[in-house]
N, C-alpha and C positions, 0 to 999 in steps of 0.2 A: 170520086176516084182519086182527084188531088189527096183530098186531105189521107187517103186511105195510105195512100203511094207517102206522104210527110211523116205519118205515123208508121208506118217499116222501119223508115227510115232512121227515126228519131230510135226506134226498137234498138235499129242494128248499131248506130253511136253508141246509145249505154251500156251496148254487148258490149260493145269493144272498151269499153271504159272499164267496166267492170274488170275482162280479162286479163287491162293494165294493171288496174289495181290488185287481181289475183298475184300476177305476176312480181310485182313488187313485193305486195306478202312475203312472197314465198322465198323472193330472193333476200329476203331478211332473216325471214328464218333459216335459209341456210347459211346466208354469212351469221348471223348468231351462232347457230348449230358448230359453224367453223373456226367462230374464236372461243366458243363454250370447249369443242375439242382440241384445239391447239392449246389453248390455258393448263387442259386437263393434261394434257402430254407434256406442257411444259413443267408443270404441277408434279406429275406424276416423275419424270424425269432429273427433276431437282431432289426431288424426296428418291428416290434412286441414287442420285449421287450422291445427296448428303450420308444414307444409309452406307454407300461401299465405300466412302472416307473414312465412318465410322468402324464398318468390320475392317478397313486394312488397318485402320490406327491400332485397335483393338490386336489383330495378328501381329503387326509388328511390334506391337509390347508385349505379347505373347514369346515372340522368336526372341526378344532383345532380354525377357527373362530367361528363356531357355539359356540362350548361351552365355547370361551371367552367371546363372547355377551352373555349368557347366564348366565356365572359367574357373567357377570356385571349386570346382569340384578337383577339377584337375588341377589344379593348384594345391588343394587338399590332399589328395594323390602324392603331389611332387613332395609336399612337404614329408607327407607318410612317409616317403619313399628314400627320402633321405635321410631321416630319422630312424628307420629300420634298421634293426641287429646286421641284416645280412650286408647293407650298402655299410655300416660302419666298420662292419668287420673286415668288408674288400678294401675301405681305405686303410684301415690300422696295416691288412698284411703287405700292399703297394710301399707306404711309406715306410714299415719294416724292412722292405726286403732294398727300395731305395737306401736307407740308412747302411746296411749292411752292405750293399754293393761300393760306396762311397767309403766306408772304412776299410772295406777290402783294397780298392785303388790305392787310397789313402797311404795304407801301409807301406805296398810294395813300390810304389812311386818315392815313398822315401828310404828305401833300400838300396846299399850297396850290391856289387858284383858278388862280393866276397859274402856278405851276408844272407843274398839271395842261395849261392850256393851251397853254403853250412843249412841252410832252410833244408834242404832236399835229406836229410838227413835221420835216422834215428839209430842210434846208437847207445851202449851203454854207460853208467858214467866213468867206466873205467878205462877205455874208448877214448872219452873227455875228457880226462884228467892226466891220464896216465899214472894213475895211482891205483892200488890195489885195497882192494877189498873197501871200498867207499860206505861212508853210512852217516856221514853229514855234508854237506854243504859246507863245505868251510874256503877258504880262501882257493885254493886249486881251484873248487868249480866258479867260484867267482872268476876268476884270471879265465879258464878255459872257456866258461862262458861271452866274455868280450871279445877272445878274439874267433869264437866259432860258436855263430848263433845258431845251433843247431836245431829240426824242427822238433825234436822227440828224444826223453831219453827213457829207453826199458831197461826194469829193477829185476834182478836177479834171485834166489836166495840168501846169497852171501851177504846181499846189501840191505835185508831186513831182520831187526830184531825184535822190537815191540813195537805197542802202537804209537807211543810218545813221539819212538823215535823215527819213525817210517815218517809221520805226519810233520815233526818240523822238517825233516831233510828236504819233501817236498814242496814244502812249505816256503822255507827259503830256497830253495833251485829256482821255482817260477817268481819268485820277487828279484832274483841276478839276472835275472833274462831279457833282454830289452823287447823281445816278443812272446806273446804266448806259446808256450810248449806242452807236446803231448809226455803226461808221463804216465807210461803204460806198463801194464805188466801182464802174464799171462794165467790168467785165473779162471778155469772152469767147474771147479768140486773138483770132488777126490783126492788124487796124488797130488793135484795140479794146486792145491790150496795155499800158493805160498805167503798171501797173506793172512788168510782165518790163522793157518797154523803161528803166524806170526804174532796174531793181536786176539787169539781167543777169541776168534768168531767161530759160529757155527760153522762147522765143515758140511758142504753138502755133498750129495752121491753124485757120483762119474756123471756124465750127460751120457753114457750108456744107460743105466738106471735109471734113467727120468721117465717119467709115465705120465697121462693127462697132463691134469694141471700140475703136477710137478714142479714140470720146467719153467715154468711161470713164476714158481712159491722160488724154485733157486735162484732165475735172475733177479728178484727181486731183492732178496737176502745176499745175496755177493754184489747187486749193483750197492744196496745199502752198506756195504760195510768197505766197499774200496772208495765212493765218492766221501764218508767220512776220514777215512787213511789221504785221499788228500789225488787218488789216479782219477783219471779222467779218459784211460783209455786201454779196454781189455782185447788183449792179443788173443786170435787162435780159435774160436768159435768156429768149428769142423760144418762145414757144408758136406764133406766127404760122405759116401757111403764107404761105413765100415765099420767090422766089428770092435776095432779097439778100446779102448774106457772111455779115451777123452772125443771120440765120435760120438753123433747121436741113432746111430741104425745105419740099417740096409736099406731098410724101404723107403724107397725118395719122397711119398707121402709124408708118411712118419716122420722122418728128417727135417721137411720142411717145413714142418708144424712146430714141432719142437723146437728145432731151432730160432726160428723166429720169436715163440713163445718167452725161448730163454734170453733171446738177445734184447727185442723191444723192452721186457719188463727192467734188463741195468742200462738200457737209454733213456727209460722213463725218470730214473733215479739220476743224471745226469751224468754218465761216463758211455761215450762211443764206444764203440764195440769194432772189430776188424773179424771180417770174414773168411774162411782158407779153405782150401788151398785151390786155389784156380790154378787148370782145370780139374785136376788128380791130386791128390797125397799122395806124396812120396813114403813106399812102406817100408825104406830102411833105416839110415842114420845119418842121408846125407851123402853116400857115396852116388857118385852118378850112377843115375836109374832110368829107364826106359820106361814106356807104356806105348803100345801098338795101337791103340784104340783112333778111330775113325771120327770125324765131327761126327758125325752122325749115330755113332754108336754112344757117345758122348752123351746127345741129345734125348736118349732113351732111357738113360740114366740119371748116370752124374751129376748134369749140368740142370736137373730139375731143381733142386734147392737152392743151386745157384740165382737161376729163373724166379721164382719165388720172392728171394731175398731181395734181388734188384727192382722186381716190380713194386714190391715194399717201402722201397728209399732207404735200402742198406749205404752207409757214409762211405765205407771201406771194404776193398777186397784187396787179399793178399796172394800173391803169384804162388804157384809150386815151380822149385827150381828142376822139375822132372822134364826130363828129354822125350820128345812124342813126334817123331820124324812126319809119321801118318799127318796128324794136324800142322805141322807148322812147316813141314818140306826142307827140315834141315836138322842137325845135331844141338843147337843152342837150346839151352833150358829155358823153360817157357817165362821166367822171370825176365830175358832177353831178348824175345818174340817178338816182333810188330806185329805177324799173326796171330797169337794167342794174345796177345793187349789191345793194339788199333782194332783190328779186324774184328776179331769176334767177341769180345770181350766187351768193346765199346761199340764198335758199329754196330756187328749184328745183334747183339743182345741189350744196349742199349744204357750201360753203366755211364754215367758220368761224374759219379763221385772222384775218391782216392784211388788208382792203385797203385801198391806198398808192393815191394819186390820179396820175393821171400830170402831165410838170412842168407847174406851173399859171403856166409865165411863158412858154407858148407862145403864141403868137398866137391860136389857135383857141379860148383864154379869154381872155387879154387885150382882144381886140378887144370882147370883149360885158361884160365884168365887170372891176369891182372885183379888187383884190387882200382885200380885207375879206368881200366877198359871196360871191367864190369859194370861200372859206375855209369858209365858213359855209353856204352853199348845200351844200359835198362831203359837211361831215360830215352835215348834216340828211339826206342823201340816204342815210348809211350808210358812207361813208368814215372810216376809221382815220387815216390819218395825209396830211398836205397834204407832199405835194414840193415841193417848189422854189418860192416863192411869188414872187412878181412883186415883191412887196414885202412883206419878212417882220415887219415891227414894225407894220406897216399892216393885215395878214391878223392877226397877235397878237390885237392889237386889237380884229379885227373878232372875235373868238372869245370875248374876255372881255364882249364889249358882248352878245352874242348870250345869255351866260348871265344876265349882269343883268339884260336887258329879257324873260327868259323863253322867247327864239326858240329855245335849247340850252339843255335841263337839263342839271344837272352828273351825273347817273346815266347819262344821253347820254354826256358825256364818258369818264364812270368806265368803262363799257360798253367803250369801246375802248382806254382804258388797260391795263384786262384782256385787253387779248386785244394790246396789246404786251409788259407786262410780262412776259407764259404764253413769248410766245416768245424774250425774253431771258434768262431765267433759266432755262430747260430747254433752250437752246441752248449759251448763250458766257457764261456768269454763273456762277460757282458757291454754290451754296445752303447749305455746309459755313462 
């Protein structure tokens, strides 16, 4: 029974030995199991990291070529871009119109009172001189030239006979001048030819007669043959509707086709052109004239070729000295207007070039004014330059009394000096 009861016994020991030993086992294979998987994760984890160092390095040499290609590209771009017709073309016309803006200051910052106001001026040389029947340049217009720098002189018939001699007169006029001057005359075909007829140029037809391209082929052919004679500036190209010869029509279409036709093709050729008669022609010879007409009756008309011409970049427009109570609310011919000039002329329709009074040695100012007043009343009213003046050392005068006593400031004056000098030297002047 002992030994039975020793041998259980001894049984149950190697049980429990054994289960130690199980135990152990097992607690090895899982701490193995557990640095076999911690290895593996570490393993696994490193080769993870090493990999997402590698793709970020990779992406960000990816993004660090994108935006060098892109640096260059846009840089490539800048350069295109400045190397382009169009960006060289925006600096040439910037620094054009700076150099022109500087000789224009230029100019009139070195001008006298006296000079400034003979500027406001165009007259003819006989006007100048006080001699008659003018047809060189000779010592008179030297002398009258120093002491009255006047802006403009217009040529008559009287004062042309060939082309020799058209071409030196003006030739030397603008070398006595200590500024540039407009020398203009009135030439549109037909009657009006008093240069062709002078130099055996082709005479063209009325600017009644112009048809299509016509008008075109004549300014073309009168801008050519008066910038050779030596003008630089054609008086009188009719805006008007009307039947007369030296009109271009009725039909404000028609007009303002033609007209522009005729005029842009003698400013391609280099001589400015003056536009007339704002608002109406006068349809008799100068005596005071009326017209009843309403802004607005104006606008359905008349005032179309005008419209036209300005939206164009016409240089010049020239006043009608016609009385039009309706538009301007008083008896003054519109050459003396602040409503017909400031107001609607410039404001509402949007002119900023010249405007040229029409000639003030017509009856329709003579009879009520002064040659001093008229003068002086145009520019107050917004007028650039006095044509023709009844009496020009008397209208002078009245210009310079006007500044002294306060009635014309000289920034009044300087105001339209600027806006002659703009169109001489960006016209027939050269800035070089």
């Amino acid at each position: 029974m002992a030994t039975e009861n020793n041998s259980n016994a001894e049984d149950n020991f190697n049980e429990d030995k054994r289960r130690q030993k199980r135990r152990v086992r097992r607690r090895k294979s899982q701490l193995t199991a557990y640095f076999i998987v911690t290895a593996f994760i570490i393993i696994i984890s490193g080769a993870a990291f090493v990999s997402v160092c590698k793709v970020s390095s990779v992406i960000t040499k990816i993004r660090a070529d994108s935006i060098t290609k892109e640096k260059e590209k846009h840089k490539k771009d800048n350069n295109l871009a400045i190397l382009s017709p169009d960006s060289s073309s925006i600096d040439d016309k910037v620094s054009e119109e700076n150099d022109l803006e500087s000789r224009i200051n230029d100019t009139i910052s070195s001008m006298t009172i006296e000079q400034k106001a003979a500027s406001l001026f165009i007259v003819t040389p006989e006007q100048l001189t006080g001699v008659d029947g003018v047809v060189k340049a000779g010592s008179s217009t030297q002398t009258a030239l120093s002491k009255y720098t006047v802006g403009g002189i217009v040529y008559l018939a009287n004062n042309l006979k060939d082309a020799n001699q058209i071409n030196e007169m003006l030739s030397d006029t603008m070398k006595m001048s200590s500024f540039p001057l407009f020398l203009a005359i009135s030439e549109t075909g037909g009657d009006k030819s008093l240069v062709a007829n002078a130099t055996g140029a082709e005479v063209m037809p009325n600017p009644q007669d112009l048809s299509g391209s016509k008008a075109k082929e004549a300014g073309e052919t009168i801008g050519s043959y008066l910038v050779n004679a030596g003008f630089n500036l054609d008086m009188s190209l009719s805006a008007n509707l009307s039947d007369k010869p030296e009109c271009f029509g009725t039909d404000e279409g028609n007009v303002a086709s033609k007209l522009y036709d005729f005029s842009s093709s003698i400013e391609e050729k280099g001589v400015c052109t003056c536009i007339g008669d704002f608002p109406v022609k006068m349809t008799g010879n100068g005596d005071t004239e009326s017209n009843d007409s309403s802004k607005e009756e104006l606008s359905k008309s008349n005032l179309k070729a005008f419209e036209e011409m300005i939206n164009s970049g016409t240089a010049i427009i020239q006043m009608s000295n016609i009385n039009m109570p309706n538009l301007t609310g008083d008896d003054n011919p519109c050459s003396m207007s602040a409503v017909a000039i400031s107001n609607m002329l410039r404001s509402d329709m949007g002119f900023t070039g010249i405007v040229m009074t029409g000639p003030m040695n017509q009856k329709a100012v003579t009879d009520k004014y002064s040659a001093d007043v008229a003068a002086v009343n145009a520019i107050a009213a917004g007028a650039d330059m006095i044509y023709l003046p009844a009496d020009f050392q008397t209208a002078y005068n009245g210009i310079l009394t006007a500044v002294q006593n306060g009635t014309l400031t000289e920034d009044r004056i300087n105001e339209s000096l600027q806006r002659i000098f703009k169109v001489k030297f960006s016209t027939f002047v050269n800035l070089s």
